[in-house]
C-alpha positions, 0 to 999 in steps of 0.5 A: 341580162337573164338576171334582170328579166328574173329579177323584174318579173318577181318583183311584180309577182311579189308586189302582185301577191301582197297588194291585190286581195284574191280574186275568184278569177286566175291571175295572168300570175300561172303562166309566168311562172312557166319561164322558169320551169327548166331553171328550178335549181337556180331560182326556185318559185313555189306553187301558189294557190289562191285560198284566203288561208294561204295566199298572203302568209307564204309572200310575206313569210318569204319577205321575212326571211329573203335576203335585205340589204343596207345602203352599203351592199350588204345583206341584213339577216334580222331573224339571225341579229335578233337571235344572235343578241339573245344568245348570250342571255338564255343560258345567264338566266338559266345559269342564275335561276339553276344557282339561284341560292349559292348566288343570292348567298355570295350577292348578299356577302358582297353587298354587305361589304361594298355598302353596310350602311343599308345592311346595319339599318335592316337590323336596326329593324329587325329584319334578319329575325323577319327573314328566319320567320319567312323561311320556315313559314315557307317550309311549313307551305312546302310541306306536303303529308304524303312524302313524309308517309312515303318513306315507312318502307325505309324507317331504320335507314332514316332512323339511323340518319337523324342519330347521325344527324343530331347526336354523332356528327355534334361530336366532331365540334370538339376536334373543330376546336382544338384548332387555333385561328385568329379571330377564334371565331371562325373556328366556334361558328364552324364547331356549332356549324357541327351540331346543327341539322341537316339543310332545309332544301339542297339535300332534297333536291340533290337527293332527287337529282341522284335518283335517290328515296326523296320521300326519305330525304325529305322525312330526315330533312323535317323531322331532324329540324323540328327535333333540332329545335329541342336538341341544339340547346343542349348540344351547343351547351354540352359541345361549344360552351364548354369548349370556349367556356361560356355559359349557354342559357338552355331554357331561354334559347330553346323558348326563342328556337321555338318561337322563331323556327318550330312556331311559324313552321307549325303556321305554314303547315296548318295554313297549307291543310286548311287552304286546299288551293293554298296547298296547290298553288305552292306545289304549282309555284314549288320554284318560286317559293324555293327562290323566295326562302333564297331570297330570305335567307340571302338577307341573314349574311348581308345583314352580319357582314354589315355589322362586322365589315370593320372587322372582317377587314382586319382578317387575314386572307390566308386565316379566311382560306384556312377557315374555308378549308376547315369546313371543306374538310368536315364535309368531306369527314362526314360524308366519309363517315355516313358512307362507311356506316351505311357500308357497315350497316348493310354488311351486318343486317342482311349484305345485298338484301339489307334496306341499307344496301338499296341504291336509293336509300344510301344515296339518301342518307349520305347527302342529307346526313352529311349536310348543315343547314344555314338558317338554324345556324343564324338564329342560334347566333341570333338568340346568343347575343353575341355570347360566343363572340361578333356574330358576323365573324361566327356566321361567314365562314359557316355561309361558305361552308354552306355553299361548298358543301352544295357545290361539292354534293352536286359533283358528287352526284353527277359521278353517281349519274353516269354509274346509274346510266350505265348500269341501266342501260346493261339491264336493258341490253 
């Protein structure tokens, strides 16, 4: 019965509130409310003003948000359904947009084997020698003076990275090839996998996320592609060739690395400094155009796969894994191998007081130095024409490759965050 008298007069209080405008003189509303003054904890009714601001907002947020019930009884929350239903969507789109490359990388692998009709026509036209174009356009647009400028203080650290960059770690393609794989392909991809430079944008990144020098990852990043272009001619000639006897014609690849790598980042570049709003709104779009180059260079493993299904169906799964654990091995060889130098280095040339022996500078060299890059890779193969062998067969264990050494890099550099934490935190205390 009390129920009944409460739930009568609220109603029309609430239907009072939302159909009748306010007025200037006091609704006979107040001295209801007065009923339930000693019943507070049980049925609770806010004080209500009749300002124009306020006295329809408040009913009909509390419409919202009241309890609603079905034909059947039950209560129906709409703010919780709605947020429920999209509970499982936020972190997907976070988890895609922070995995934006290894994901583009592996769709492209799939979609190339599940249909390499449209894979076969893309390179039909050409379009993989377009996606190596547009990378380096985009690395040109991405490249700002001032971070290159940034890394003078610590020029001996980044001189000795593009030493093992360019010229040490080519070394180890020898011993790649003393290994004896069927297709043998997969063992030359990953031997010229060697001798190319370091990556165009995951060590930058994972550098910044170590709270390593950026600026001085960035200045190795740049200057070991642009002086790859020159190098790896001769590299590949020198270190694979010879190995799988074959002849590498130097002048003609080293013309089309610079026409398809060294050219359009030269175009990006010069296009950033004649444009000032150019140049900002790449830097307001840094995102964007890092998940575009993805895109470019998710077409190069569609495009081979495609090509080279039939074969790659013949490879036996256990070769595959094989081949997967030789490029996990030479990541892990040269980041053994950078550390150790970098500990070598600081130890000779002053010990805690050695530019080598700075947190920062470390961490940055060994992430970028350690790491290959994909896309020179592809057009290298691109430019052999097939001179080593079927070039989807050179390239997949090389995407692999690529991916693990990302994956592996950014658990390393979550074992370096919590040391650095920890560390700060005993400064402060």
């Amino acid at each position: 019965m009390y129920s009944t008298l409460c739930t009568v007069p609220m109603a029309g209080t609430l239907q009072t509130l939302i159909l009748t405008p306010p007025t200037t003189k006091t609704p006979p509303l107040r001295h209801r409310s007065r009923h339930f003054a000693s019943n507070r904890a049980f049925f609770y009714v806010p004080s209500i003003t009749f300002n124009r601001d306020r006295s329809f907002r408040r009913p009909i947020a509390a419409l919202d948000r009241s309890d609603q019930r079905d034909g059947n009884g039950d209560k129906v929350d709409r703010v919780s359904g709605s947020a429920s239903g999209l509970s499982w969507e936020k972190p997907l789109l976070n988890f895609a947009s922070k995995n934006f490359l290894p994901l583009a990388l592996v769709g492209g692998v799939l979609l190339g084997l599940a249909n390499p009709g449209l894979g076969c026509l893309a390179d039909r036209y050409y379009l993989s020698k377009f996606s190596t174009f547009g990378i380096f356009i985009i690395s040109g647009l991405t490249l700002r003076s001032g971070d290159i400028g940034a890394a003078a203080e610590a020029w001996p650290v980044g001189v000795f990275g593009l030493v093992s960059i360019l010229m040490i770690t080519p070394y180890f393609s020898r011993a790649i090839l003393q290994m004896q794989l069927h297709p043998q392909e997969f063992v030359t991809g990953l031997a010229m996998f060697s001798c190319m430079p370091t990556t165009l944008s995951s060590g930058v990144a994972l550098t910044h996320l170590a709270g390593g020098n950026s600026a001085l990852a960035l200045a190795m990043t740049v200057i070991s592609n642009m002086l790859g272009i020159l190098i790896i001619p001769f590299s590949i000639s020198k270190f694979i060739a010879d190995g799988v006897g074959v002849s590498v014609p130097t002048e003609q690849l080293f013309r089309s690395l610079v026409l398809t790598l060294l050219v359009p980042l030269i175009l990006g570049k010069v296009l950033r400094e004649s444009f000032k709003g150019l140049g900002d709104f790449v830097d307001q779009n840094r995102r964007l155009f890092s998940k575009l180059s993805a895109l470019f260079l998710s077409l190069v493993p569609w495009i081979q796969v495609s090509r080279s299904r039939s074969l790659l169906l013949r490879v036996k799964p256990a070769v595959f894994l094989v081949a997967i654990g030789m490029g996990v091995l030479l990541h892990i060889i040269l980041l053994a191998f950078n550390a150790l130098a970098i500990k070598s280095f600081s130890a000779v040339s002053g010990g805690d007081k050695s530019i080598f022996s700075k947190r920062e500078n470390a961490s940055a060299l060994v992430l970028v130095a350690s790491q290959k890059t994909l896309p020179v890779m592809v057009a290298v193969v691109e430019q052999l024409g097939g001179a080593f062998g079927e070039s989807g067969l050179l390239v997949l264990p090389c995407v692999v490759a690529h991916l693990n050494q990302i994956i592996m890099d950014s658990f390393l550099v979550k074992f370096w965050l919590p040391k650095d934490l920890s560390s700060s935190n005993a400064k402060v205390n």
